[in-house]
LUMDOTI-417965 format. One record per atom (N, C-alpha, C): atom name; residue number from 1; x, z, y. Coordinates in steps of 0.05 Angstrom, whole numbers. Layout:
REM residues N
- CA, NUM, X, Z, Y
...
This chain:
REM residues 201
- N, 1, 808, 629, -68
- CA, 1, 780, 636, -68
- C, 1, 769, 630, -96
- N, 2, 751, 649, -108
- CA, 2, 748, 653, -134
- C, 2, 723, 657, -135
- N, 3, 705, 634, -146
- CA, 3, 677, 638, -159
- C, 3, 668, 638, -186
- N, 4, 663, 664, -195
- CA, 4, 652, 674, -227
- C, 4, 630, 662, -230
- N, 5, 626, 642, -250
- CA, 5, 604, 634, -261
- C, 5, 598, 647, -287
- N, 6, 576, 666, -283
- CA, 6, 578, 683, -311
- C, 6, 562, 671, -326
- N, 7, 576, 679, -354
- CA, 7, 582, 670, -379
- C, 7, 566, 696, -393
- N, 8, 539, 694, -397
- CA, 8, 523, 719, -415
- C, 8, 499, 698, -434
- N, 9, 513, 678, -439
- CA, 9, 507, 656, -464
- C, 9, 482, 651, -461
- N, 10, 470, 645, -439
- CA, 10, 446, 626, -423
- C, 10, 456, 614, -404
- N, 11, 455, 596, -398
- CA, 11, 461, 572, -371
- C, 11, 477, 552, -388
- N, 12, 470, 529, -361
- CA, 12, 491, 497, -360
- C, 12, 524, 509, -347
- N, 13, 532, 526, -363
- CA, 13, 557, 535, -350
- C, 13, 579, 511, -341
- N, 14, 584, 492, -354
- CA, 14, 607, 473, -351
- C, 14, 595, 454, -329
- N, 15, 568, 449, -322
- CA, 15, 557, 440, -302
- C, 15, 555, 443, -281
- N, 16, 553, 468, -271
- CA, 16, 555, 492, -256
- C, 16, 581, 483, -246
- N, 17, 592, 493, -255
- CA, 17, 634, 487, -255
- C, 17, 641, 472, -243
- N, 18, 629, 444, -259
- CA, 18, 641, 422, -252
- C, 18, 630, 418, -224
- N, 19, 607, 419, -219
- CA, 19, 593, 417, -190
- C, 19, 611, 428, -163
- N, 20, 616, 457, -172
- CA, 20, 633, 475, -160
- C, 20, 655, 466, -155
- N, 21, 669, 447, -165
- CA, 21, 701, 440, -170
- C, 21, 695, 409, -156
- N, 22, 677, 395, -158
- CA, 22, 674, 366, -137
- C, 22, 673, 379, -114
- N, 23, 664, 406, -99
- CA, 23, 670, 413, -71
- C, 23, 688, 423, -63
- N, 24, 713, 426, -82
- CA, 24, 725, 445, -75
- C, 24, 734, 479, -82
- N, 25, 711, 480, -100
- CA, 25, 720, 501, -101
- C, 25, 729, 510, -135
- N, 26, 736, 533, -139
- CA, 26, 750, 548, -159
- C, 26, 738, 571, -182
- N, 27, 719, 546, -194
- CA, 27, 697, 563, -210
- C, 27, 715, 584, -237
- N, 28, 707, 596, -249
- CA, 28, 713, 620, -268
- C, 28, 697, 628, -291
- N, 29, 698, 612, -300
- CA, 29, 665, 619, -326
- C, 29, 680, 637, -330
- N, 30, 658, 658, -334
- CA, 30, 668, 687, -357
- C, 30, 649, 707, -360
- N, 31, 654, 722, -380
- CA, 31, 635, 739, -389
- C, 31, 650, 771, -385
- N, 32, 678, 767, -376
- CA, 32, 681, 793, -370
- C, 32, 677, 811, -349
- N, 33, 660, 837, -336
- CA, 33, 652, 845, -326
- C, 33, 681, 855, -298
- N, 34, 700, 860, -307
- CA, 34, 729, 868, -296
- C, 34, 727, 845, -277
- N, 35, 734, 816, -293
- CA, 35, 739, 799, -277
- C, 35, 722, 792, -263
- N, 36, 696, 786, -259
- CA, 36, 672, 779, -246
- C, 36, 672, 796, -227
- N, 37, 678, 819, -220
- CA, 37, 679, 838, -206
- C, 37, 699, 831, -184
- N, 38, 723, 821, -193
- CA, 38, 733, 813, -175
- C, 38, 737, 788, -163
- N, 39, 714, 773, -164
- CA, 39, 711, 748, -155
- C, 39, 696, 747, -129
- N, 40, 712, 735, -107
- CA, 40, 693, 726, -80
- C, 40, 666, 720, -80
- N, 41, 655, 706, -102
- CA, 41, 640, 699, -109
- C, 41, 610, 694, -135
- N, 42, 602, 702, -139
- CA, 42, 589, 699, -166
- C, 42, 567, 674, -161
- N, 43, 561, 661, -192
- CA, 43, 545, 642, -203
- C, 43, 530, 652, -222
- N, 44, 505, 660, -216
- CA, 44, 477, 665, -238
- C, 44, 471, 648, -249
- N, 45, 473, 626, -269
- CA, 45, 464, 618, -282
- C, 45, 438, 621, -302
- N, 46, 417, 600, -311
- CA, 46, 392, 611, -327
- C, 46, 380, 589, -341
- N, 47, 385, 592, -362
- CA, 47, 376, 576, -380
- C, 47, 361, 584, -401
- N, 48, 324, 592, -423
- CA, 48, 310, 603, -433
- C, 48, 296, 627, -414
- N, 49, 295, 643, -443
- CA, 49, 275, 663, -439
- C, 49, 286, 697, -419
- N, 50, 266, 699, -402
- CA, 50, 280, 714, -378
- C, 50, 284, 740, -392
- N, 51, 273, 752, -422
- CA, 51, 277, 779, -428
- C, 51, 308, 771, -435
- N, 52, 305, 758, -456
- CA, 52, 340, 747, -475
- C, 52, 355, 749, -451
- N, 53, 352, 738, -424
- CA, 53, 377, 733, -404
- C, 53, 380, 763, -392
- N, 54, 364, 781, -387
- CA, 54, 368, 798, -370
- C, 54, 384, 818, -394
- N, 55, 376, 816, -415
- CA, 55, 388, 833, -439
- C, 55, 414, 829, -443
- N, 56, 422, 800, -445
- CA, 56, 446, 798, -445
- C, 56, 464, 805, -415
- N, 57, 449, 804, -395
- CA, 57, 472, 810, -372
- C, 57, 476, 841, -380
- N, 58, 457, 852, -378
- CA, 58, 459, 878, -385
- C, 58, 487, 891, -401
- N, 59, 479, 881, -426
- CA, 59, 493, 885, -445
- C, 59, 528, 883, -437
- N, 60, 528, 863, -428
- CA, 60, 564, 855, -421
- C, 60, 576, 871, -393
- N, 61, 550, 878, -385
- CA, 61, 562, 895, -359
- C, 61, 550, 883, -331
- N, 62, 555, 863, -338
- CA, 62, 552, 828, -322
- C, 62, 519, 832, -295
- N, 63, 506, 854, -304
- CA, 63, 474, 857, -283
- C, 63, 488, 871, -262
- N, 64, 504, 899, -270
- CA, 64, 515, 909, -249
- C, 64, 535, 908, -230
- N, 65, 545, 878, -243
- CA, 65, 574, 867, -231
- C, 65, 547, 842, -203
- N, 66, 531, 841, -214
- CA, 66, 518, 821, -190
- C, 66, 502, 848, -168
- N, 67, 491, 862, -175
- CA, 67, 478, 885, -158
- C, 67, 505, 894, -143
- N, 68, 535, 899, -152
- CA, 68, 548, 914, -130
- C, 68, 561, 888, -115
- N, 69, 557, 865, -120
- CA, 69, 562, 849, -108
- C, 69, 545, 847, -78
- N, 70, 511, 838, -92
- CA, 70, 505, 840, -64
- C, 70, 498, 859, -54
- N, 71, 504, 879, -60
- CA, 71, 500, 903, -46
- C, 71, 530, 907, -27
- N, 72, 538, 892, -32
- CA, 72, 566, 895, -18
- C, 72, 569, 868, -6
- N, 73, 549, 850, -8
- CA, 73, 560, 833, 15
- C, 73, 567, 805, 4
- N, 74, 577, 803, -25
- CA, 74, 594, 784, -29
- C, 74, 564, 763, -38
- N, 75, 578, 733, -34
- CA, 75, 556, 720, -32
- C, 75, 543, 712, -64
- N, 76, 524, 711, -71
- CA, 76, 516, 704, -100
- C, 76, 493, 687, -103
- N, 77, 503, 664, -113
- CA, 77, 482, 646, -121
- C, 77, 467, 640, -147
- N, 78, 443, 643, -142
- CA, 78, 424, 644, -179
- C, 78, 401, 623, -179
- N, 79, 414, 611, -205
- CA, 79, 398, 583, -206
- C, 79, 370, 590, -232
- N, 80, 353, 578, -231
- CA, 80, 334, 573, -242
- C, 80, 325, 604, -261
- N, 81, 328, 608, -290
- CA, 81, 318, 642, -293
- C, 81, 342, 649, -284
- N, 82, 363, 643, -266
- CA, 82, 378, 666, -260
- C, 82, 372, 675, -227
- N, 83, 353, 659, -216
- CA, 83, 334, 662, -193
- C, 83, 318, 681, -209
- N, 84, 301, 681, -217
- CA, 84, 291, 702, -234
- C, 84, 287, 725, -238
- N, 85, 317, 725, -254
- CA, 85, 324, 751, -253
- C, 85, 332, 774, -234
- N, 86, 330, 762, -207
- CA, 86, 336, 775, -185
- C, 86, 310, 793, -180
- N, 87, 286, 785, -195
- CA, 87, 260, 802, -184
- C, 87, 257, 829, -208
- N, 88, 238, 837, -197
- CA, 88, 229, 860, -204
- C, 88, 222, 858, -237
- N, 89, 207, 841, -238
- CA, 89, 193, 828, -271
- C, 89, 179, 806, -264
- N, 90, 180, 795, -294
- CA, 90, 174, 775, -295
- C, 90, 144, 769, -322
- N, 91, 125, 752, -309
- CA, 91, 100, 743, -339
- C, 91, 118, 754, -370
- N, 92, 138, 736, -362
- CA, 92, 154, 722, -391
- C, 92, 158, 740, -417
- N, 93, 165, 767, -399
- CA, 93, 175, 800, -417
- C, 93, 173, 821, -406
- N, 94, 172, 845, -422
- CA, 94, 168, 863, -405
- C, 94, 192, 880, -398
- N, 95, 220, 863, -405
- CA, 95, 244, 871, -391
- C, 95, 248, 875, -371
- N, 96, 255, 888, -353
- CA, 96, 253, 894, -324
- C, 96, 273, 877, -311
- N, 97, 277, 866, -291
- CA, 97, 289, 845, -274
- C, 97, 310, 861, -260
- N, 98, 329, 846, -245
- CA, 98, 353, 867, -231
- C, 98, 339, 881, -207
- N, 99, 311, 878, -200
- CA, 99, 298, 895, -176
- C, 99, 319, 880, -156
- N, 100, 341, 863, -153
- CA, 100, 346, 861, -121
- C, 100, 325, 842, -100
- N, 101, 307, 831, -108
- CA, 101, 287, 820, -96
- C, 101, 255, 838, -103
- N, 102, 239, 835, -88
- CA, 102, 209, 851, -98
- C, 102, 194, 831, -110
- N, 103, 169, 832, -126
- CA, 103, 156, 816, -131
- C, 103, 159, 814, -165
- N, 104, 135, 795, -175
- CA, 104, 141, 791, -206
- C, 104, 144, 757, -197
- N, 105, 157, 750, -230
- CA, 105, 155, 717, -230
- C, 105, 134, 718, -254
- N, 106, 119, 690, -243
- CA, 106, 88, 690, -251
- C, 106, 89, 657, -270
- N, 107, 75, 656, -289
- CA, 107, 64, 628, -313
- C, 107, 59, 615, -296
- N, 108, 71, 580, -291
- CA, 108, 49, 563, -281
- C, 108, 29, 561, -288
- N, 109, 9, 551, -273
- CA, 109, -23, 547, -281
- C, 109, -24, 531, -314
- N, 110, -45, 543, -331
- CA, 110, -47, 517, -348
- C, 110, -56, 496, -346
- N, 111, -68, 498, -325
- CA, 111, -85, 457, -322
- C, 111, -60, 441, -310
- N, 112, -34, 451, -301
- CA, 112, -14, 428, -312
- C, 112, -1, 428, -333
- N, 113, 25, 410, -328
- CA, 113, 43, 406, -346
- C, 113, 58, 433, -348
- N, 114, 65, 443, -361
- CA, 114, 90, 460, -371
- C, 114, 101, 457, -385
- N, 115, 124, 462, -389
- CA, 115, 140, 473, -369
- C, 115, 141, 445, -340
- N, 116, 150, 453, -326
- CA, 116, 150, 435, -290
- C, 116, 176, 423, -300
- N, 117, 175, 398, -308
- CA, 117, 204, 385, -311
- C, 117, 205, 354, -299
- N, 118, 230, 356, -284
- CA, 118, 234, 332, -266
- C, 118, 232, 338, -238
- N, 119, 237, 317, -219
- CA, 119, 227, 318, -200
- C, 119, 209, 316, -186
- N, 120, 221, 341, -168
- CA, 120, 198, 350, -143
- C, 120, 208, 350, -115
- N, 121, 181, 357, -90
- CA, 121, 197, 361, -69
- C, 121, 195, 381, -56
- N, 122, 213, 391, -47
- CA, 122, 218, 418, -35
- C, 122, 217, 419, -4
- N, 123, 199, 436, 10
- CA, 123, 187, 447, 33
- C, 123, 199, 467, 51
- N, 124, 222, 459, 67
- CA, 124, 238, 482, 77
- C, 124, 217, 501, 91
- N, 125, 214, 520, 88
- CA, 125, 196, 544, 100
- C, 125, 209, 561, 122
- N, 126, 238, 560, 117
- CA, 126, 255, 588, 132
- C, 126, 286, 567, 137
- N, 127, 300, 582, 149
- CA, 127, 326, 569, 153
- C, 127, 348, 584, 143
- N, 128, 374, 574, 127
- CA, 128, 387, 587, 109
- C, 128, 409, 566, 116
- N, 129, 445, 580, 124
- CA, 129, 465, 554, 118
- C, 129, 465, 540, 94
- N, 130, 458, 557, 74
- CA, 130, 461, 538, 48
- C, 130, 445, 508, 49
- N, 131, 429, 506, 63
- CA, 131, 406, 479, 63
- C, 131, 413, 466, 97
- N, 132, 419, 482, 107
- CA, 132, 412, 462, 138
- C, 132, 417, 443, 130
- N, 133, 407, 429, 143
- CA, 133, 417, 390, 151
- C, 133, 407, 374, 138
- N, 134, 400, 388, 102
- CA, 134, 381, 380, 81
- C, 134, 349, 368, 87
- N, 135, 340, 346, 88
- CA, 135, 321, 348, 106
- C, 135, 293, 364, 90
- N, 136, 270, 376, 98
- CA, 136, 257, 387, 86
- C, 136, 239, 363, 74
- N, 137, 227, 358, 46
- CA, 137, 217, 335, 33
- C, 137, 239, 329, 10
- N, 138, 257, 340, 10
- CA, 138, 280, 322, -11
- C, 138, 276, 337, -40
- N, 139, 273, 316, -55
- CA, 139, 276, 316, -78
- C, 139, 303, 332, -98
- N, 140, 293, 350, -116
- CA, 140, 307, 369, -139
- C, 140, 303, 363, -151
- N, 141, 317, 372, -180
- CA, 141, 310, 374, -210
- C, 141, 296, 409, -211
- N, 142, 271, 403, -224
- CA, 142, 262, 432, -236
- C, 142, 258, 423, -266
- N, 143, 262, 446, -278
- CA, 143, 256, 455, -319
- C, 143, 251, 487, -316
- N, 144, 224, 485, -310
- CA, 144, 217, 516, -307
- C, 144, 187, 521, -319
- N, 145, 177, 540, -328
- CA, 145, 150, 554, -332
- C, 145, 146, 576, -319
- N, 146, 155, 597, -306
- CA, 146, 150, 609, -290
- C, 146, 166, 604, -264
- N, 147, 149, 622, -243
- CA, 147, 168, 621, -219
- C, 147, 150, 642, -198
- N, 148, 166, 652, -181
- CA, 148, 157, 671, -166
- C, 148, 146, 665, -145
- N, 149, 128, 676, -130
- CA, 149, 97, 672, -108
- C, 149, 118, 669, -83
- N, 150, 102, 653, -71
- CA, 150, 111, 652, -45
- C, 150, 112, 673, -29
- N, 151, 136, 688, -16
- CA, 151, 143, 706, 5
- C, 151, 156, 705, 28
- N, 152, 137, 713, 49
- CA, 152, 139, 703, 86
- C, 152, 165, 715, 82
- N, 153, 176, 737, 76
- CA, 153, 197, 752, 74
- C, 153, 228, 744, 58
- N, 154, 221, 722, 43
- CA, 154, 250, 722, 21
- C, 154, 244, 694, 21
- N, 155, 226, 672, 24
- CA, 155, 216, 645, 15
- C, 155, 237, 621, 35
- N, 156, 254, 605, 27
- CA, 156, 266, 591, 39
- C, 156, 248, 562, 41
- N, 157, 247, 559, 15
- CA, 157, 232, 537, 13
- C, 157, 214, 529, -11
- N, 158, 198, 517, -6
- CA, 158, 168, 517, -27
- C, 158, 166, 496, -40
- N, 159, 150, 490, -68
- CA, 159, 148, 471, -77
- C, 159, 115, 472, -92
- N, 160, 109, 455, -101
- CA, 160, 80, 459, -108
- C, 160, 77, 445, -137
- N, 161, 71, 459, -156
- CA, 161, 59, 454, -186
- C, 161, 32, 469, -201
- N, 162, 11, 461, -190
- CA, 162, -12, 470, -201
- C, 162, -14, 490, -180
- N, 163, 6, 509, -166
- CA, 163, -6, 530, -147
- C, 163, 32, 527, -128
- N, 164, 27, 532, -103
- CA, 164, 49, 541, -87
- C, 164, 71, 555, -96
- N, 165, 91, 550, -96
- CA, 165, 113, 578, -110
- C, 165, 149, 579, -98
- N, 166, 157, 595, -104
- CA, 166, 182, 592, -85
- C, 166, 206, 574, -98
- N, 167, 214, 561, -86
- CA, 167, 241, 541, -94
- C, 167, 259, 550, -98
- N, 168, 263, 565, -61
- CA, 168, 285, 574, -62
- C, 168, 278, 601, -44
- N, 169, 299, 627, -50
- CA, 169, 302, 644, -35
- C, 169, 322, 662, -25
- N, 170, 320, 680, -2
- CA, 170, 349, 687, 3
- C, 170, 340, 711, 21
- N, 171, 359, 731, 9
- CA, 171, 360, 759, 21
- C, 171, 388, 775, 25
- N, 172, 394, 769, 45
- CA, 172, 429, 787, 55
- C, 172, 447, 764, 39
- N, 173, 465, 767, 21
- CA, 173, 484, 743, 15
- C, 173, 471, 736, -6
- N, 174, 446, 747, -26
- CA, 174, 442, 729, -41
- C, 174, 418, 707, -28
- N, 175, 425, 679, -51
- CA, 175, 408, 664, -44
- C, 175, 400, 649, -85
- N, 176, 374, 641, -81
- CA, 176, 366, 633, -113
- C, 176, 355, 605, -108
- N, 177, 354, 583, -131
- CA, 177, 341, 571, -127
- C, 177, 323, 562, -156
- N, 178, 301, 557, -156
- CA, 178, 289, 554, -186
- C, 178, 292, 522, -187
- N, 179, 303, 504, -175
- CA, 179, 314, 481, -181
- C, 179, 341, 476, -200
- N, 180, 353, 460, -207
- CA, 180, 383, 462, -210
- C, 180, 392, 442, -192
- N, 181, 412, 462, -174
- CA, 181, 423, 440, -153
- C, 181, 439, 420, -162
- N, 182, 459, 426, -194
- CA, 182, 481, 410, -203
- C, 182, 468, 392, -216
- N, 183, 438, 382, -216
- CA, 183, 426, 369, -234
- C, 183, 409, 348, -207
- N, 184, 418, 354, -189
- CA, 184, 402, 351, -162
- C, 184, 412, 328, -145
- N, 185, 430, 311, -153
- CA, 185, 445, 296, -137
- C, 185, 462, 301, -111
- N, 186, 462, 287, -97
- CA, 186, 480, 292, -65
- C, 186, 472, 324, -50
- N, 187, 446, 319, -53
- CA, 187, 426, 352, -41
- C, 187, 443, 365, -55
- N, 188, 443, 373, -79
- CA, 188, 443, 397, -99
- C, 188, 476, 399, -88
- N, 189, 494, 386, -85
- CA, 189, 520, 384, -81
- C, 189, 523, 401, -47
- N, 190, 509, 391, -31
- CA, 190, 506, 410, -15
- C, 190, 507, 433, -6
- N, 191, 491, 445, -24
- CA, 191, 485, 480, -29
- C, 191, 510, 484, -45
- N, 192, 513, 475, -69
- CA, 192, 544, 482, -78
- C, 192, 572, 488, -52
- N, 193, 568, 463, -33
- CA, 193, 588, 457, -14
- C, 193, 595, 490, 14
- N, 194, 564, 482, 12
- CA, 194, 568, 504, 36
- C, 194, 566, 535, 14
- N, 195, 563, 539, 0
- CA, 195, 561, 560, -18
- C, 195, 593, 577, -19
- N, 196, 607, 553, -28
- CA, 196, 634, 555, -25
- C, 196, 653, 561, -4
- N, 197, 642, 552, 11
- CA, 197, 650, 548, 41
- C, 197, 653, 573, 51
- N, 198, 623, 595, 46
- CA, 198, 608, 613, 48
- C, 198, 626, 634, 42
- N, 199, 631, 637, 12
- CA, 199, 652, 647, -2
- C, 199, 674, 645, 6
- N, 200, 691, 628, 20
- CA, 200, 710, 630, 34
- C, 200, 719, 643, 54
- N, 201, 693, 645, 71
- CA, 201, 696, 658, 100
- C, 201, 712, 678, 104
């Protein structure tokens, strides 16, 4: 069982990995579109600015290797702007997003802190295997300035910084979270666990 953690030179890639590989599983950093394609699995990673990230997936091939993914089923997980980039657009640029989610991702308010860094607690809204058992209240790592509106439709779980916004979300096999789970302790290890698991089936 083979999980692509793509490599389009934004994300904590070796983190990611390593997280992946304490559960068990058989992470793949890479940037080649061939191989990512043929992985059980993919890892969205996101680290900066959401135009630079979506440009670079683009570019390597790497946007359309995650769209025939879940369009086909295979499970794909996207952490922080690589949650993101699953929407339509985003405040940040006026690069267009992979459209597999609806919606824009929106500036936190300015009467807080920005960017949202450290911990927070997350509000299970919906039920998803990746989180069961997780209790709802538990503490993440977020490093974000934008993030997308809460949706009855895609919203797993909520968190609150200056206004309501989504944590986490999940539609057919993908699931995103604007946390980092590998930065997240025993929780964050979790969603890695059953992610994998997921990917196995």
């Amino acid at each position: 069982m083979r999980v692509a953690v793509l490599d389009y030179g934004m994300g904590n890639l070796r983190s990611v990995a390593r997280a992946i590989e304490r559960v068990g599983g058989s992470p793949e950093i890479s940037s080649d579109a061939d191989q990512v394609s043929r992985a059980d699995a993919l890892v969205v990673p996101g680290v900066g600015n959401f135009g630079a990230c979506v440009r670079n997936l683009e570019r390597r091939g790497l946007a359309e290797c995650v769209r025939r993914a879940a369009e086909g089923g295979r499970p794909v997980l996207a952490i922080c702007v690589g949650m993101q980039l699953l929407f339509e657009s985003s405040d940040e640029d006026r690069a267009p997003g992979l459209g597999l989610l609806p919606g824009t991702v929106r500036r936190l308010p300015a009467e807080v802190k920005v960017p949202h860094m450290g911990w927070n607690t997350v509000r299970w809204t919906g039920r998803h295997p990746l989180v069961e058992g997780i209790p709802s209240g538990t503490r993440f790592y977020f490093v974000h300035s934008y993030a997308p509106d809460v949706s009855a439709a895609l919203t797993v779980g909520v968190t609150e910084h200056g206004r309501p916004f989504s944590a986490a979300v999940a539609h057919g096999s993908v699931f995103g979270t604007q946390f980092h789970p590998e930065k997240s302790g025993d929780a964050g290890l979790v969603i890695y666990e059953r992610f994998v698991r997921e990917a196995a089936a």
